[in-house]
C-alpha positions, 0 to 999 in steps of 0.5 A: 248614527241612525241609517238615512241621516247624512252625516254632519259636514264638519266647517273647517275654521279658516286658520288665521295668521299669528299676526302681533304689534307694538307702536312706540310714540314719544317726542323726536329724539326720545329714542324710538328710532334706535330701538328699532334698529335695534329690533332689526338688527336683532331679528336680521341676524336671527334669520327674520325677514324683515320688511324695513320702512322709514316714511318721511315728508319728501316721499309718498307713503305707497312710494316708501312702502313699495321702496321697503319691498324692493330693497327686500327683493333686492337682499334676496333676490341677489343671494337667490342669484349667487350660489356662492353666497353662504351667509344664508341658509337654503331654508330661507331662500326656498321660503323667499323662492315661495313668496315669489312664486305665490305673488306671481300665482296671484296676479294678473299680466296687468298688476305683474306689470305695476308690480314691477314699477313699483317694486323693481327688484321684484322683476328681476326676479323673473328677468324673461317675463319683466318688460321694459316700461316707457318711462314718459308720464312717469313721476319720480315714484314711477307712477303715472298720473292716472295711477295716483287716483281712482283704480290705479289707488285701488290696484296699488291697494290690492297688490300691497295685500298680494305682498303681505298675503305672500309674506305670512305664507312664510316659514319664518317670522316677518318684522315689519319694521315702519318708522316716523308713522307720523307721515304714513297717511292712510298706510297704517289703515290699509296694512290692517284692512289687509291683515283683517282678510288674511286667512291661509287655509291649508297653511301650517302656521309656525311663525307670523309676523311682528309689526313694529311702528313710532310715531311722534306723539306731538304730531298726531291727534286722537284723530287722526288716520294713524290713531284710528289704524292703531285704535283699529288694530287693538279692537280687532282681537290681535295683540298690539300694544301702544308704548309711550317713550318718556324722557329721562329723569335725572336719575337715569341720567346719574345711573347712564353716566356712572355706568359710562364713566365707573365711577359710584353715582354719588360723585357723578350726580353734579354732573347728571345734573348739568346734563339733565338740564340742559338736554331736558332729559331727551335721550338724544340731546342726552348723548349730544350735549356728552358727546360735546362736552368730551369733544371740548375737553371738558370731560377729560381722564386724569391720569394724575386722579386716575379718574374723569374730571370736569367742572359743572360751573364751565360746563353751566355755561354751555348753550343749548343747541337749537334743538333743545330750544325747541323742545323747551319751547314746545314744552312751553306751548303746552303749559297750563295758562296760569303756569305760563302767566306766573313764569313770565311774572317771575322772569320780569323779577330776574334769576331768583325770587323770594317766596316773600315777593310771591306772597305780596302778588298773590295777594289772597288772589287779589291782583291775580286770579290764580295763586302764583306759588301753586303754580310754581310748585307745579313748575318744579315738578315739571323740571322748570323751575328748583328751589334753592336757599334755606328759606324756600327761595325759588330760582329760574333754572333756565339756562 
Protein backbone atom coordinates (compact mmCIF):
# COMPACT_ATOMS: atom_id res chain seq x y z
CA UNK A 1 0.00 0.00 0.00
CA UNK A 2 1.58 3.29 -1.36
CA UNK A 3 2.05 5.92 2.13
CA UNK A 4 -0.56 8.53 2.10
CA UNK A 5 -3.41 6.53 0.40
CA UNK A 6 -5.91 5.51 3.38
CA UNK A 7 -6.80 2.04 3.27
CA UNK A 8 -9.84 0.89 1.56
CA UNK A 9 -13.29 0.23 4.07
CA UNK A 10 -14.26 -2.94 3.81
CA UNK A 11 -18.67 -2.86 3.75
CA UNK A 12 -19.80 -5.53 5.36
CA UNK A 13 -22.90 -7.33 3.79
CA UNK A 14 -25.86 -7.08 5.68
CA UNK A 15 -26.26 -11.04 6.75
CA UNK A 16 -29.45 -12.01 5.56
CA UNK A 17 -31.84 -14.83 7.35
CA UNK A 18 -32.17 -18.42 5.49
CA UNK A 19 -35.80 -17.66 5.11
CA UNK A 20 -37.58 -20.58 2.82
CA UNK A 21 -41.67 -21.38 1.74
CA UNK A 22 -44.01 -23.84 0.46
CA UNK A 23 -47.64 -23.18 -0.29
CA UNK A 24 -49.81 -25.97 -0.76
CA UNK A 25 -53.27 -25.36 -2.92
CA UNK A 26 -55.86 -27.82 -3.86
CA UNK A 27 -59.93 -28.59 -3.42
CA UNK A 28 -61.25 -28.71 0.55
CA UNK A 29 -60.63 -32.03 1.76
CA UNK A 30 -57.68 -32.71 -0.60
CA UNK A 31 -55.38 -33.35 2.40
CA UNK A 32 -53.71 -29.98 2.83
CA UNK A 33 -54.42 -29.52 6.42
CA UNK A 34 -53.14 -33.05 7.37
CA UNK A 35 -50.08 -32.53 5.89
CA UNK A 36 -49.55 -29.79 7.76
CA UNK A 37 -50.25 -30.96 11.10
CA UNK A 38 -48.13 -33.48 10.23
CA UNK A 39 -45.39 -30.87 9.67
CA UNK A 40 -45.81 -29.55 12.98
CA UNK A 41 -46.19 -32.28 14.92
CA UNK A 42 -42.86 -33.53 13.20
CA UNK A 43 -40.91 -30.13 13.64
CA UNK A 44 -42.46 -29.91 17.61
CA UNK A 45 -41.10 -32.91 18.56
CA UNK A 46 -37.88 -32.23 16.79
CA UNK A 47 -37.40 -29.01 19.12
CA UNK A 48 -38.79 -26.19 16.48
CA UNK A 49 -40.53 -23.18 17.36
CA UNK A 50 -43.49 -23.18 15.85
CA UNK A 51 -45.81 -20.48 15.07
CA UNK A 52 -49.13 -22.39 14.38
CA UNK A 53 -51.94 -20.32 12.55
CA UNK A 54 -55.18 -21.37 11.35
CA UNK A 55 -57.37 -18.18 9.75
CA UNK A 56 -60.83 -18.50 9.17
CA UNK A 57 -64.09 -16.53 7.93
CA UNK A 58 -65.44 -15.55 12.02
CA UNK A 59 -61.82 -14.27 12.89
CA UNK A 60 -59.76 -11.26 11.45
CA UNK A 61 -56.67 -12.20 10.23
CA UNK A 62 -54.34 -9.86 12.39
CA UNK A 63 -56.74 -11.21 15.39
CA UNK A 64 -55.65 -15.05 14.11
CA UNK A 65 -52.12 -13.80 13.79
CA UNK A 66 -51.79 -12.28 17.02
CA UNK A 67 -53.95 -15.58 18.64
CA UNK A 68 -50.82 -17.64 16.78
CA UNK A 69 -48.27 -15.64 18.97
CA UNK A 70 -50.09 -15.67 22.13
CA UNK A 71 -50.54 -19.53 22.25
CA UNK A 72 -46.68 -19.48 21.59
CA UNK A 73 -45.81 -17.20 24.53
CA UNK A 74 -48.29 -18.95 26.24
CA UNK A 75 -46.35 -22.93 25.57
CA UNK A 76 -43.36 -21.11 26.52
CA UNK A 77 -44.11 -18.58 28.74
CA UNK A 78 -45.53 -21.35 30.96
CA UNK A 79 -42.10 -23.84 30.81
CA UNK A 80 -39.93 -20.60 31.51
CA UNK A 81 -42.07 -20.44 34.55
CA UNK A 82 -42.09 -24.16 35.96
CA UNK A 83 -38.66 -25.17 36.68
CA UNK A 84 -39.66 -28.62 37.14
CA UNK A 85 -40.83 -29.12 33.72
CA UNK A 86 -38.07 -31.28 31.67
CA UNK A 87 -39.73 -31.82 28.60
CA UNK A 88 -37.36 -28.86 27.51
CA UNK A 89 -34.00 -28.38 27.01
CA UNK A 90 -32.38 -25.13 28.76
CA UNK A 91 -31.12 -24.25 25.08
CA UNK A 92 -34.60 -23.53 23.74
CA UNK A 93 -35.79 -21.74 26.83
CA UNK A 94 -32.79 -19.33 26.83
CA UNK A 95 -33.35 -18.96 23.05
CA UNK A 96 -37.13 -18.09 23.91
CA UNK A 97 -35.90 -15.90 26.98
CA UNK A 98 -33.77 -14.11 24.07
CA UNK A 99 -36.98 -13.32 21.89
CA UNK A 100 -38.33 -11.76 24.84
CA UNK A 101 -36.02 -9.53 25.79
CA UNK A 102 -35.31 -8.48 21.85
CA UNK A 103 -39.11 -7.49 21.41
CA UNK A 104 -39.02 -5.64 24.72
CA UNK A 105 -35.43 -3.83 23.62
CA UNK A 106 -37.48 -2.80 20.35
CA UNK A 107 -40.52 -1.18 21.26
CA UNK A 108 -41.93 1.69 22.90
CA UNK A 109 -44.21 1.96 26.35
CA UNK A 110 -46.93 2.54 23.53
CA UNK A 111 -46.46 -0.59 21.41
CA UNK A 112 -45.57 -2.73 24.92
CA UNK A 113 -48.72 -1.69 25.93
CA UNK A 114 -50.98 -3.19 22.36
CA UNK A 115 -48.59 -5.85 22.29
CA UNK A 116 -49.80 -7.09 25.29
CA UNK A 117 -53.52 -6.50 24.03
CA UNK A 118 -53.00 -8.34 21.22
CA UNK A 119 -50.84 -10.97 22.58
CA UNK A 120 -51.70 -11.64 26.33
CA UNK A 121 -49.35 -14.44 27.13
CA UNK A 122 -46.61 -12.13 26.02
CA UNK A 123 -47.22 -9.64 29.14
CA UNK A 124 -47.11 -12.35 31.47
CA UNK A 125 -44.02 -12.68 30.62
CA UNK A 126 -42.99 -9.26 32.36
CA UNK A 127 -46.07 -9.36 34.95
CA UNK A 128 -44.55 -5.78 36.99
CA UNK A 129 -44.50 -3.80 33.58
CA UNK A 130 -47.97 -5.48 31.99
CA UNK A 131 -50.79 -3.00 32.84
CA UNK A 132 -54.34 -3.67 33.12
CA UNK A 133 -56.48 -2.30 30.32
CA UNK A 134 -59.81 -0.82 30.26
CA UNK A 135 -61.72 -3.33 28.37
CA UNK A 136 -64.53 -0.42 27.45
CA UNK A 137 -64.55 0.42 23.45
CA UNK A 138 -62.68 -3.10 23.10
CA UNK A 139 -63.97 -5.24 20.45
CA UNK A 140 -63.61 -9.10 20.59
CA UNK A 141 -60.18 -9.08 19.12
CA UNK A 142 -59.25 -6.55 21.70
CA UNK A 143 -58.86 -3.82 19.62
CA UNK A 144 -60.43 -0.47 19.79
CA UNK A 145 -62.10 1.16 16.78
CA UNK A 146 -59.38 3.56 16.47
CA UNK A 147 -56.99 0.80 15.94
CA UNK A 148 -58.65 -0.95 13.11
CA UNK A 149 -57.72 2.07 10.97
CA UNK A 150 -54.93 4.45 9.78
CA UNK A 151 -52.01 4.24 12.32
CA UNK A 152 -53.39 1.83 14.74
CA UNK A 153 -53.32 -0.80 11.07
CA UNK A 154 -49.67 0.89 10.67
CA UNK A 155 -48.66 0.03 14.24
CA UNK A 156 -50.35 -3.49 14.18
CA UNK A 157 -48.03 -3.66 10.81
CA UNK A 158 -44.78 -2.87 12.75
CA UNK A 159 -45.13 -4.98 15.85
CA UNK A 160 -45.92 -8.04 13.66
CA UNK A 161 -42.30 -7.14 12.07
CA UNK A 162 -40.78 -6.63 15.69
CA UNK A 163 -42.19 -10.53 16.24
CA UNK A 164 -40.89 -11.98 13.28
CA UNK A 165 -37.38 -9.69 13.31
CA UNK A 166 -37.25 -11.43 16.91
CA UNK A 167 -38.09 -15.03 15.81
CA UNK A 168 -35.31 -15.39 13.28
CA UNK A 169 -32.80 -13.83 15.90
CA UNK A 170 -33.31 -17.71 17.11
CA UNK A 171 -30.75 -20.43 17.44
CA UNK A 172 -33.23 -22.90 16.48
CA UNK A 173 -35.39 -23.23 13.52
CA UNK A 174 -39.19 -21.58 13.12
CA UNK A 175 -41.99 -23.47 11.17
CA UNK A 176 -44.55 -21.04 10.51
CA UNK A 177 -47.33 -23.02 9.91
CA UNK A 178 -50.50 -20.56 8.19
CA UNK A 179 -53.70 -22.83 7.18
CA UNK A 180 -56.86 -22.05 5.30
CA UNK A 181 -54.80 -18.57 3.20
CA UNK A 182 -57.88 -18.42 1.68
CA UNK A 183 -59.29 -16.00 4.34
CA UNK A 184 -55.86 -14.30 5.45
CA UNK A 185 -56.41 -10.73 3.39
CA UNK A 186 -53.58 -8.77 3.13
CA UNK A 187 -51.40 -11.16 5.87
CA UNK A 188 -49.28 -12.92 3.36
CA UNK A 189 -48.43 -9.39 1.64
CA UNK A 190 -47.48 -8.17 5.03
CA UNK A 191 -45.39 -11.27 6.31
CA UNK A 192 -43.23 -10.92 3.06
CA UNK A 193 -43.01 -6.93 3.22
CA UNK A 194 -41.72 -7.86 6.83
CA UNK A 195 -39.15 -10.98 5.80
CA UNK A 196 -37.96 -8.47 2.80
CA UNK A 197 -36.41 -5.94 5.72
CA UNK A 198 -35.05 -8.46 7.97
CA UNK A 199 -31.38 -8.20 8.10
CA UNK A 200 -29.42 -9.08 11.57
CA UNK A 201 -26.20 -7.89 11.47
CA UNK A 202 -23.68 -9.52 13.80
CA UNK A 203 -26.02 -12.53 13.85
CA UNK A 204 -24.48 -15.90 13.28
CA UNK A 205 -27.04 -17.82 11.23
CA UNK A 206 -27.30 -21.52 11.72
CA UNK A 207 -30.93 -22.04 11.41
CA UNK A 208 -33.91 -20.07 9.84
CA UNK A 209 -37.26 -20.12 9.31
CA UNK A 210 -39.78 -22.31 7.12
CA UNK A 211 -42.89 -20.86 6.09
CA UNK A 212 -45.64 -23.32 5.38
CA UNK A 213 -49.00 -22.32 3.99
CA UNK A 214 -52.71 -23.99 2.05
CA UNK A 215 -54.93 -22.27 0.47
CA UNK A 216 -58.18 -23.58 -1.36
CA UNK A 217 -57.05 -23.03 -5.04
CA UNK A 218 -61.14 -22.97 -6.03
CA UNK A 219 -61.35 -19.83 -3.93
CA UNK A 220 -58.68 -17.67 -4.89
CA UNK A 221 -57.95 -15.95 -8.23
CA UNK A 222 -54.52 -15.12 -9.99
CA UNK A 223 -55.45 -11.91 -8.59
CA UNK A 224 -55.84 -11.87 -5.55
CA UNK A 225 -53.74 -10.21 -2.35
CA UNK A 226 -52.58 -13.93 -1.78
CA UNK A 227 -51.30 -15.10 -5.28
CA UNK A 228 -49.56 -11.74 -5.44
CA UNK A 229 -47.84 -12.25 -1.86
CA UNK A 230 -47.07 -15.66 -3.24
CA UNK A 231 -45.88 -14.49 -6.67
CA UNK A 232 -43.87 -11.89 -4.60
CA UNK A 233 -42.34 -14.41 -2.38
CA UNK A 234 -40.95 -16.35 -5.40
CA UNK A 235 -39.44 -13.24 -7.19
CA UNK A 236 -37.60 -12.05 -4.21
CA UNK A 237 -34.73 -14.59 -4.68
CA UNK A 238 -35.90 -16.70 -1.51
CA UNK A 239 -36.92 -20.54 -2.03
CA UNK A 240 -40.57 -20.92 -2.26
CA UNK A 241 -42.32 -23.38 -3.77
CA UNK A 242 -46.17 -23.51 -5.07
CA UNK A 243 -47.42 -27.45 -4.71
CA UNK A 244 -50.88 -28.38 -6.06
CA UNK A 245 -52.69 -31.01 -4.03
CA UNK A 246 -54.56 -33.54 -6.73
CA UNK A 247 -57.18 -36.04 -6.31
CA UNK A 248 -56.48 -39.48 -5.86
CA UNK A 249 -56.68 -41.51 -9.13
CA UNK A 250 -58.30 -45.07 -8.85
CA UNK A 251 -55.04 -46.39 -8.43
CA UNK A 252 -53.86 -44.86 -5.22
CA UNK A 253 -57.10 -45.51 -4.26
CA UNK A 254 -56.45 -49.72 -4.91
CA UNK A 255 -52.75 -49.19 -3.67
CA UNK A 256 -54.50 -47.40 -0.01
CA UNK A 257 -56.97 -50.07 0.46
CA UNK A 258 -54.82 -53.13 -0.55
CA UNK A 259 -51.99 -51.77 1.96
CA UNK A 260 -55.26 -51.11 4.77
CA UNK A 261 -57.00 -54.32 4.12
CA UNK A 262 -53.28 -57.04 3.25
CA UNK A 263 -55.01 -58.48 0.76
CA UNK A 264 -53.05 -58.29 -3.19
CA UNK A 265 -54.48 -55.24 -5.44
CA UNK A 266 -55.94 -57.42 -8.05
CA UNK A 267 -58.84 -58.57 -5.41
CA UNK A 268 -59.44 -55.17 -4.22
CA UNK A 269 -59.78 -53.26 -7.38
CA UNK A 270 -63.63 -53.64 -7.40
CA UNK A 271 -63.75 -52.15 -4.36
CA UNK A 272 -61.40 -49.10 -4.93
CA UNK A 273 -63.64 -48.79 -7.84
CA UNK A 274 -66.79 -48.19 -5.91
CA UNK A 275 -64.97 -46.01 -3.32
CA UNK A 276 -63.42 -44.00 -6.00
CA UNK A 277 -66.35 -43.16 -7.41
CA UNK A 278 -68.26 -42.14 -4.94
CA UNK A 279 -65.41 -39.89 -3.17
CA UNK A 280 -64.39 -38.49 -6.50
CA UNK A 281 -61.03 -39.18 -5.51
CA UNK A 282 -61.09 -36.34 -2.69
CA UNK A 283 -58.53 -38.02 0.01
CA UNK A 284 -60.94 -36.71 2.74
CA UNK A 285 -64.24 -38.28 1.30
CA UNK A 286 -61.88 -41.27 0.39
CA UNK A 287 -61.66 -41.80 4.30
CA UNK A 288 -65.37 -40.99 5.00
CA UNK A 289 -67.11 -43.18 2.59
CA UNK A 290 -64.59 -46.47 4.35
CA UNK A 291 -65.18 -45.17 7.58
CA UNK A 292 -68.79 -45.49 6.54
CA UNK A 293 -68.94 -48.47 5.18
CA UNK A 294 -67.09 -50.56 8.18
CA UNK A 295 -69.55 -48.46 10.63
CA UNK A 296 -72.28 -50.37 8.56
CA UNK A 297 -70.92 -53.53 8.55
CA UNK A 298 -70.57 -53.44 5.04
CA UNK A 299 -66.79 -54.16 5.13
CA UNK A 300 -66.50 -56.73 7.47
CA UNK A 301 -63.45 -59.63 8.53
CA UNK A 302 -64.58 -63.17 7.86
CA UNK A 303 -63.00 -65.50 10.12
CA UNK A 304 -64.72 -68.23 8.02
CA UNK A 305 -62.51 -66.62 4.73
CA UNK A 306 -59.95 -65.41 7.12
CA UNK A 307 -60.15 -62.18 5.00
CA UNK A 308 -62.43 -58.94 4.49
CA UNK A 309 -65.35 -59.16 2.48
CA UNK A 310 -68.17 -56.87 1.15
CA UNK A 311 -70.15 -56.58 -1.60
CA UNK A 312 -69.69 -53.72 -4.40
CA UNK A 313 -73.43 -53.96 -5.64
CA UNK A 314 -74.91 -53.14 -1.84
CA UNK A 315 -72.17 -50.86 -1.38
CA UNK A 316 -73.10 -49.16 -5.51
CA UNK A 317 -76.30 -48.32 -3.53
CA UNK A 318 -74.82 -46.08 -0.86
CA UNK A 319 -75.69 -41.89 -1.28
CA UNK A 320 -72.94 -39.71 -1.36
CA UNK A 321 -72.91 -37.35 1.34
CA UNK A 322 -73.73 -33.74 0.50
CA UNK A 323 -70.21 -32.82 0.48
CA UNK A 324 -69.23 -35.01 -2.32
CA UNK A 325 -72.47 -33.61 -4.16
CA UNK A 326 -70.79 -30.23 -4.09
CA UNK A 327 -67.70 -31.21 -5.01
CA UNK A 328 -69.35 -32.74 -8.22
CA UNK A 329 -71.35 -29.76 -8.65
CA UNK A 330 -68.21 -27.53 -8.45
CA UNK A 331 -66.70 -29.79 -10.85
CA UNK A 332 -69.73 -29.33 -13.24
CA UNK A 333 -69.54 -25.62 -12.98
CA UNK A 334 -66.19 -26.03 -14.41
CA UNK A 335 -67.03 -28.18 -17.44
CA UNK A 336 -66.21 -26.86 -21.00
CA UNK A 337 -69.79 -25.42 -22.51
CA UNK A 338 -69.82 -28.29 -25.21
CA UNK A 339 -69.30 -30.85 -22.40
CA UNK A 340 -72.04 -29.81 -20.31
CA UNK A 341 -74.63 -29.53 -23.14
CA UNK A 342 -73.90 -33.39 -24.49
CA UNK A 343 -73.97 -34.50 -20.40
CA UNK A 344 -77.33 -33.05 -20.23
CA UNK A 345 -78.43 -34.44 -23.93
CA UNK A 346 -77.20 -38.00 -22.43
CA UNK A 347 -78.90 -37.66 -19.09
CA UNK A 348 -82.40 -36.87 -20.93
CA UNK A 349 -81.45 -40.59 -22.99
CA UNK A 350 -81.42 -42.42 -19.52
CA UNK A 351 -78.35 -44.66 -17.65
CA UNK A 352 -76.79 -46.03 -21.10
CA UNK A 353 -76.37 -44.73 -24.30
CA UNK A 354 -75.40 -46.24 -27.50
CA UNK A 355 -72.75 -44.72 -29.81
CA UNK A 356 -75.20 -45.72 -32.59
CA UNK A 357 -77.78 -42.95 -31.09
CA UNK A 358 -74.59 -40.49 -30.52
CA UNK A 359 -73.93 -40.82 -34.06
CA UNK A 360 -77.56 -40.04 -35.25
CA UNK A 361 -77.49 -36.52 -33.15
CA UNK A 362 -74.18 -35.65 -34.16
CA UNK A 363 -75.21 -35.62 -37.51
CA UNK A 364 -71.99 -34.29 -39.42
CA UNK A 365 -72.58 -31.41 -36.70
CA UNK A 366 -75.79 -30.60 -38.19
CA UNK A 367 -78.27 -30.55 -35.36
CA UNK A 368 -75.40 -29.62 -32.92
CA UNK A 369 -72.46 -27.34 -33.37
CA UNK A 370 -70.35 -29.56 -31.46
CA UNK A 371 -69.57 -33.29 -32.08
CA UNK A 372 -71.12 -35.26 -29.03
CA UNK A 373 -68.77 -38.35 -28.91
CA UNK A 374 -65.51 -35.99 -28.71
CA UNK A 375 -67.00 -34.68 -25.85
CA UNK A 376 -67.96 -37.61 -24.19
CA UNK A 377 -64.68 -39.20 -24.55
CA UNK A 378 -63.37 -35.87 -22.92
CA UNK A 379 -66.18 -36.82 -20.04
CA UNK A 380 -64.33 -40.44 -19.66
CA UNK A 381 -61.00 -39.05 -19.19
CA UNK A 382 -62.62 -36.74 -16.62
CA UNK A 383 -64.10 -39.91 -14.41
CA UNK A 384 -67.56 -38.64 -15.54
CA UNK A 385 -68.60 -40.87 -17.56
CA UNK A 386 -67.15 -45.18 -18.37
CA UNK A 387 -67.55 -47.29 -21.37
CA UNK A 388 -68.96 -50.06 -20.82
CA UNK A 389 -70.18 -53.20 -23.51
CA UNK A 390 -68.22 -54.85 -26.28
CA UNK A 391 -69.57 -52.54 -28.88
CA UNK A 392 -68.18 -49.03 -26.99
CA UNK A 393 -71.76 -48.45 -25.28
CA UNK A 394 -71.20 -45.43 -22.88
CA UNK A 395 -73.00 -45.64 -19.61
CA UNK A 396 -73.90 -42.11 -17.03
CA UNK A 397 -71.75 -43.43 -14.33
CA UNK A 398 -73.07 -40.80 -11.73
CA UNK A 399 -74.28 -42.39 -9.08
Amino acid sequence: MPRGRPAPRIRRRRQMPRIEAAFLGGRPGAGKSSLLRSLVDACDADDWFVIDCRFNREVAPHAALAGAFDDFFGKWGKAARDEDDANHDCAMLKSFHDVCRSIFETIDGDSFDLLCRLVPNFGKSFPLLARPTNDGGLDRDGLTSMDKVGSGYQRRVHLFSVLFRSLCCLEHPVLVALDDLQWSSRTILNIHETLDTLGVSGKSWQRGMLIVGTFRSNEVAQSDDLMRGIDQFQQSGRAAAVLNICELKKVDVTSLISAKLCFPRRYVEDLAKVVHGKSRGNAFFVMQFLRTIVLNKMLTFSVKHRRFVWDCDILELQVISDDVANLLTTRFDELPDGLMKTLKIVSCLGSQVEKSTLELLNSDQEVLPFNMIDELHRAVKEGIMDHAGKDGSMIFCLS
